[in-house]
Structures are given as C-alpha cells and as structure tokens.
MIMI-175973 format. One line per field, with one value per residue: chain; residue number from 0; x, y, z of N, C-alpha, C, O in turn. Coordinates in pm, whole numbers. Example, Ala and Ser with C-alpha at 12.3 -4.5 7.8 and 13.67 -1.06 7.14 Angstrom:
BEGIN
chain	c(A,A)
resi	c(0,1)
npx	c(1319,1285)
npy	c(-569,-225)
npz	c(780,708)
capx	c(1230,1367)
capy	c(-450,-106)
capz	c(780,714)
cpx	c(1320,1290)
cpy	c(-330,3)
cpz	c(780,787)
opx	c(1424,1341)
opy	c(-332,114)
opz	c(846,804)
***
This chain:
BEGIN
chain	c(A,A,A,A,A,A,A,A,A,A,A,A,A,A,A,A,A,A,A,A,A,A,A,A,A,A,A,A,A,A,A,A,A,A,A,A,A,A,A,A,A,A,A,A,A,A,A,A,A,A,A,A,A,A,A,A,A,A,A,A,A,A,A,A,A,A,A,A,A,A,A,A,A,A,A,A,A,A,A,A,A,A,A,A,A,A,A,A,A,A,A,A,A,A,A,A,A,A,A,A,A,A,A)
resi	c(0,1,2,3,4,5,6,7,8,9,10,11,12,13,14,15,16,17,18,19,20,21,22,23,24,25,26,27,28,29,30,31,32,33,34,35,36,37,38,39,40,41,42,43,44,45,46,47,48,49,50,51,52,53,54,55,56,57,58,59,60,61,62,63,64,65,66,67,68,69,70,71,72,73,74,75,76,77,78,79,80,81,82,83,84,85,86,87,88,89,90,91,92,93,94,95,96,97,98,99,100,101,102)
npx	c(-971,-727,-503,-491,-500,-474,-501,-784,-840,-768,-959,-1191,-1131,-1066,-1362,-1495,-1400,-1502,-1769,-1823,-1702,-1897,-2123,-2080,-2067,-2310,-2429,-2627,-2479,-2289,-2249,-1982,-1949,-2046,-1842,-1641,-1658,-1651,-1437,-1308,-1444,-1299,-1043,-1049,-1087,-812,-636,-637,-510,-158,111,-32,-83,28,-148,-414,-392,-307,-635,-759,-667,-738,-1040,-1063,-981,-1167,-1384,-1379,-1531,-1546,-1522,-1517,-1292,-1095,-1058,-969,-753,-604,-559,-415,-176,-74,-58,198,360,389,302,293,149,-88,-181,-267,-476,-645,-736,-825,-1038,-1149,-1248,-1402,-1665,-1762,-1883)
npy	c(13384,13459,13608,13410,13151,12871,12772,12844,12691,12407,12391,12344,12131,11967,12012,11872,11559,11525,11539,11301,11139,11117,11092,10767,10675,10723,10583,10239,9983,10046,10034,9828,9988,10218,10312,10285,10542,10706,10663,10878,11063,11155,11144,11319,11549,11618,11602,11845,12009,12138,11913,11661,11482,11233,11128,11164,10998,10750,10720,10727,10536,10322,10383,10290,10001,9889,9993,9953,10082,10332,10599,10896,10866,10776,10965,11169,11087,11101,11353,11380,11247,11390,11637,11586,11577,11302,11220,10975,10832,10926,10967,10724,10706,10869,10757,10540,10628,10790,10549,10441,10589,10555,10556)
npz	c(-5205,-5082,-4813,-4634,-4761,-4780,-4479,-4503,-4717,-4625,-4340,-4485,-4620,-4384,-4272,-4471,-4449,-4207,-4207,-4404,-4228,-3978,-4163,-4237,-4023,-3893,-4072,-4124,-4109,-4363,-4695,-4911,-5144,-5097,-4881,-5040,-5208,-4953,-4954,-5139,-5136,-4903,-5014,-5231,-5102,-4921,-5166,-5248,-5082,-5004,-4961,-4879,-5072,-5112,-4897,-5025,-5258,-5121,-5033,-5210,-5402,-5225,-5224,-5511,-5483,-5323,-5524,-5847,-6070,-6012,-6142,-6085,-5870,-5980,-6166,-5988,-5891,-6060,-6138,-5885,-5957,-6179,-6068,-5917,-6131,-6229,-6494,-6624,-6492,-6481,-6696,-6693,-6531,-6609,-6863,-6751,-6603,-6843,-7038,-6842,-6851,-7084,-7467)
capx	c(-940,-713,-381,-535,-568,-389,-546,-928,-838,-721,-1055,-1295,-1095,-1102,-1474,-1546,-1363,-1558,-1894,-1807,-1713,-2021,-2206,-2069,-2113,-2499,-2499,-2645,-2421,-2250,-2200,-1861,-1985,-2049,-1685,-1501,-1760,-1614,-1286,-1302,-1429,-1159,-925,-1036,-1077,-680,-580,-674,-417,-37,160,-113,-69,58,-280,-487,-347,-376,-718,-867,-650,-862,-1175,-1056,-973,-1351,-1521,-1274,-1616,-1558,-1528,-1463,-1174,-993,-999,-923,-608,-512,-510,-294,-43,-64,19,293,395,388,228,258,8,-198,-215,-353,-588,-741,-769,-953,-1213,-1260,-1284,-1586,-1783,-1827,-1831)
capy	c(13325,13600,13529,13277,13057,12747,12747,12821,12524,12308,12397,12312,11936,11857,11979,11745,11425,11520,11529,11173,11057,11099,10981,10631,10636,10701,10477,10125,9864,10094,9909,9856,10089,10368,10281,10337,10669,10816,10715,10868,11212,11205,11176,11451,11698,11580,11652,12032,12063,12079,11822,11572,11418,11115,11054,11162,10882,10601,10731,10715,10399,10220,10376,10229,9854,9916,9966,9987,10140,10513,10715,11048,10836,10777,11125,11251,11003,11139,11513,11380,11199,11531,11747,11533,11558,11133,11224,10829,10745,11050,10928,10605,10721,10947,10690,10422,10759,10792,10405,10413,10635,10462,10620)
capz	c(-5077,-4947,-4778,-4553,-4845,-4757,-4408,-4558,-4822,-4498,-4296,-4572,-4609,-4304,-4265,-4562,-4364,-4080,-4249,-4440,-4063,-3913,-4223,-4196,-3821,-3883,-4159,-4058,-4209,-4524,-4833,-4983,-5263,-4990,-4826,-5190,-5217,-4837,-4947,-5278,-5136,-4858,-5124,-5304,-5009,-4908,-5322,-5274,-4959,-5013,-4828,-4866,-5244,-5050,-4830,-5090,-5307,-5078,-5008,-5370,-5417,-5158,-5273,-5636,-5448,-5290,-5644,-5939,-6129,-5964,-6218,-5966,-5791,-6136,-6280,-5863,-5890,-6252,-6075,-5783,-5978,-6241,-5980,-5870,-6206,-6261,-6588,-6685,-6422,-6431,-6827,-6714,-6452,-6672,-6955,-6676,-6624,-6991,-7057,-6815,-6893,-7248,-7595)
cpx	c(-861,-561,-390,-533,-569,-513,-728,-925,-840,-849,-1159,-1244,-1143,-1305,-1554,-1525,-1455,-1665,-1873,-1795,-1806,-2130,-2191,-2099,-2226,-2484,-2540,-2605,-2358,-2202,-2032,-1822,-1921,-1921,-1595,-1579,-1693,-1470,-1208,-1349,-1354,-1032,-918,-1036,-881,-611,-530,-540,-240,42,76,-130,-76,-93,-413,-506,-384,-530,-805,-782,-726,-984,-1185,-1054,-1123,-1469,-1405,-1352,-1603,-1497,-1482,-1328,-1083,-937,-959,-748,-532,-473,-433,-176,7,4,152,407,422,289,207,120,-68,-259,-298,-481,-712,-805,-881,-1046,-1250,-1325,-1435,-1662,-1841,-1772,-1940)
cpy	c(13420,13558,13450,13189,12902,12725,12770,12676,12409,12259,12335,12123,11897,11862,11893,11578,11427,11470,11363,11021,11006,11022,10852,10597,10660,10598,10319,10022,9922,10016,9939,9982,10244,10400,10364,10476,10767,10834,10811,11048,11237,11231,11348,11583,11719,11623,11811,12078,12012,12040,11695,11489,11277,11053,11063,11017,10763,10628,10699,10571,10268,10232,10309,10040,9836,9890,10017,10048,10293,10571,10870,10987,10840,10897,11192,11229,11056,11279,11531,11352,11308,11645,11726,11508,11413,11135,11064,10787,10802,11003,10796,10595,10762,10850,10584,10528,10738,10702,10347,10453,10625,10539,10771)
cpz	c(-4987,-4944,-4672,-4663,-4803,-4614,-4404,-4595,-4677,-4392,-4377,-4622,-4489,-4215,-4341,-4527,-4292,-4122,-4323,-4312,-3997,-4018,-4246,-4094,-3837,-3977,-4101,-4139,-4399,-4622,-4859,-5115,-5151,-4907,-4955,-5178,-5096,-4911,-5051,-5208,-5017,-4937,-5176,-5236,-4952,-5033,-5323,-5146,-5002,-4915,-4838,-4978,-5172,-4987,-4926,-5212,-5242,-5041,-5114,-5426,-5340,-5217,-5401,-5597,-5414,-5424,-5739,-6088,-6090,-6057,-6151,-5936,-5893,-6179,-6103,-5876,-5998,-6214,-6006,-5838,-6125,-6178,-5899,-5958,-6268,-6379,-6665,-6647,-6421,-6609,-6817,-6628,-6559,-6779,-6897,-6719,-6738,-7053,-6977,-6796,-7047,-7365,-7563)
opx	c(-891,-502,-286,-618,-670,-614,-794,-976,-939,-861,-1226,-1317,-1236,-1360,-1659,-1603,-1519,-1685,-1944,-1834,-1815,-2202,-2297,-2157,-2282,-2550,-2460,-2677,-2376,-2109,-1974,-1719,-1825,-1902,-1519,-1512,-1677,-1404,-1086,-1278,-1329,-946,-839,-1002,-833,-511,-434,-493,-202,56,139,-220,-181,-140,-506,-610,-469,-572,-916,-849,-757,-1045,-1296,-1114,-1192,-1572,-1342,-1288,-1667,-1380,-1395,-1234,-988,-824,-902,-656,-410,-365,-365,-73,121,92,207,512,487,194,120,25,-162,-379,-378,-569,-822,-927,-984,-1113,-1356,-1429,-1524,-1753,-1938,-1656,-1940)
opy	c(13458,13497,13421,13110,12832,12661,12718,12578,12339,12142,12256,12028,11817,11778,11843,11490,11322,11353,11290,10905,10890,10927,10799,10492,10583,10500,10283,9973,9866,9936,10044,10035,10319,10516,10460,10534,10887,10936,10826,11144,11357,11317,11442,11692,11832,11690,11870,12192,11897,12097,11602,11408,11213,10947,10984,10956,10683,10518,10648,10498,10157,10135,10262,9961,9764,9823,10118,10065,10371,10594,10937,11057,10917,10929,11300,11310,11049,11324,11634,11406,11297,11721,11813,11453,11417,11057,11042,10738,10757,11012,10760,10509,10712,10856,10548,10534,10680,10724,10269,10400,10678,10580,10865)
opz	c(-4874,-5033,-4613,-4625,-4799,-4644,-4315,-4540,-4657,-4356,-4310,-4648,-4472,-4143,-4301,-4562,-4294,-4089,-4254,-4300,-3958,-3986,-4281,-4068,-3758,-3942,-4016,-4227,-4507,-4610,-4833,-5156,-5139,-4869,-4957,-5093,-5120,-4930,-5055,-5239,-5007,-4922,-5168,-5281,-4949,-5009,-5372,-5146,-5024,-4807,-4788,-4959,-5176,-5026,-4910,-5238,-5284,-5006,-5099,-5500,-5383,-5261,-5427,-5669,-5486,-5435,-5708,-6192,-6161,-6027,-6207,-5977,-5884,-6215,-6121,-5874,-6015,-6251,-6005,-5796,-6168,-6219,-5831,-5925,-6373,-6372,-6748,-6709,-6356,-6633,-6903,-6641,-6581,-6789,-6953,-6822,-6764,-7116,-7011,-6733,-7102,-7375,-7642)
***
C-alpha cells in the first residue's frame, strides 16, 4: 500500500458504500435479506478503517437484526470486537459463524 495506506484503505470503503448505495437505489423493492447483505458489506468495508470499529459494529449489528442467518456478518463482528480487543464477544460471534455453518 505505500505510505498512503490509511487513505487508499479509506478510498476503497467508501467506494464499496457507494457501490452498495446505488445498488439498493436500482434495486426495485430490496428484500430484507438484501438490506442485512448491504449492511453486512458496509460493515465490513468500515472494519478495515481505523476510527470506524464503532460504525462498523452498528452496521453488521443491523445486518444481524435483518437476517440473524449471515454467516459473513458474524465472523465480520467477531473481527471488530477482536480488534477492539472485547475478546468475550468476538468469542461469541465467532461461535454464532461456526454454529451455522453446521458440522
């Protein structure tokens, strides 16, 4: 990345919001599925930027109220609250993820 890094990382989030933006605004009537799904890769483009743990969080916590089946949002949430060091909750995120994707 260079010593731009931070402000590459920063560009490439918020070109990933953007692109999730517009694909709801074309979408015609998006499901609740497809709602938890934007909010779930805003999260994760917000995760990668420091300063942002906080929005990334409530972002993959909605997409989890949305569909509490996301599998991505779980193990995203287990990386945020990992890197936040809240290893309790990052222990229970991760455990939802592993719990549903079966045996």
């Amino acid at each position: 990345f260079g010593p731009d890094k931070e402000e590459k990382k920063r560009n490439a989030a918020e070109t990933a919001v953007a692109c999730v933006e517009t694909a709801l605004t074309c979408a015609e009537r998006p499901s609740s599925n497809t709602h938890a799904k934007a909010h779930c890769i805003k999260g994760r483009a917000y995760s990668f930027l420091q300063g942002q743990e906080r929005q990334a969080e409530e972002l993959l916590s909605k997409a989890l109220k949305l569909n509490p089946q996301l599998v991505e949002a779980w193990n995203a949430l287990g990386e945020v609250y990992w890197n936040q060091q809240s290893y309790a909750q990052a222990r229970t995120a991760f455990e939802q993820a592993l719990e549903l994707c079966g045996p």
